[in-house]
N, C-alpha and C positions, 0 to 999 in steps of 0.2 A: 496176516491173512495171505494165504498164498494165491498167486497172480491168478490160477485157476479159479479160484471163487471170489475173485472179482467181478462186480459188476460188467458184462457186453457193452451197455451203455448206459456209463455213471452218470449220466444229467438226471434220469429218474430213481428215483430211490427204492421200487422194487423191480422186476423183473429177470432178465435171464443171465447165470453165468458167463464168463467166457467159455468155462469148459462146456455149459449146457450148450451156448451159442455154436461151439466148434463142435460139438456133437450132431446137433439139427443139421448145421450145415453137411457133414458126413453123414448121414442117413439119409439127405436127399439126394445126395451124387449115389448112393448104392443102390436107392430105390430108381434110381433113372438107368442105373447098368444093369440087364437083366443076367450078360454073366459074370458081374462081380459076383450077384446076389445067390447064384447059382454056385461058382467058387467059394466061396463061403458057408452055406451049407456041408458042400463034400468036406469043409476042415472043420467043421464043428468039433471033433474032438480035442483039436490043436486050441482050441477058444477054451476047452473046457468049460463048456455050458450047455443050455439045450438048442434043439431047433430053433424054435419057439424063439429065445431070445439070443440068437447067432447074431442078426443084424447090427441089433441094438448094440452088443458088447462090441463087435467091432467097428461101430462109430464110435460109441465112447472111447475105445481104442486109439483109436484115431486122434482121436481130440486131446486123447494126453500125451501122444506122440510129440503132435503141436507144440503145446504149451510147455514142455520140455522144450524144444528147442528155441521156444519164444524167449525160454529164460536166459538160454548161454549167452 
């Protein structure tokens, strides 16, 4: 299993990812910048995605950035 879909917090036996966990966490630092969330938008083509799901992808983004570097 790789470190991203490990259990956030393995004392409970369901719940959220690390990746999910480090995702939430980046989408609410984006939703708290009005212009990351604005930068973001304008490079929607760079995300290769839609409007609609700009945010999202670059939290999830984000969170594998992380979790890459969690590994080295």
């Amino acid at each position: 299993m790789k470190n991203g879909d490990k259990p956030a917090h393995p004392v409970t036996l369901e719940g959220l990812t690390k990746r999910e966990y480090f995702a939430a966490m980046a989408m609410q630092g984006i939703l708290a910048n009005r212009e990351l969330q604005v930068a973001i938008y304008e490079d929607v083509k760079f995300y290769n995605t839609t409007p609609d799901n700009a945010l999202a992808f670059h939290a999830v983004m984000e969170a594998d950035k992380l979790l890459k570097q969690l590994e080295q």
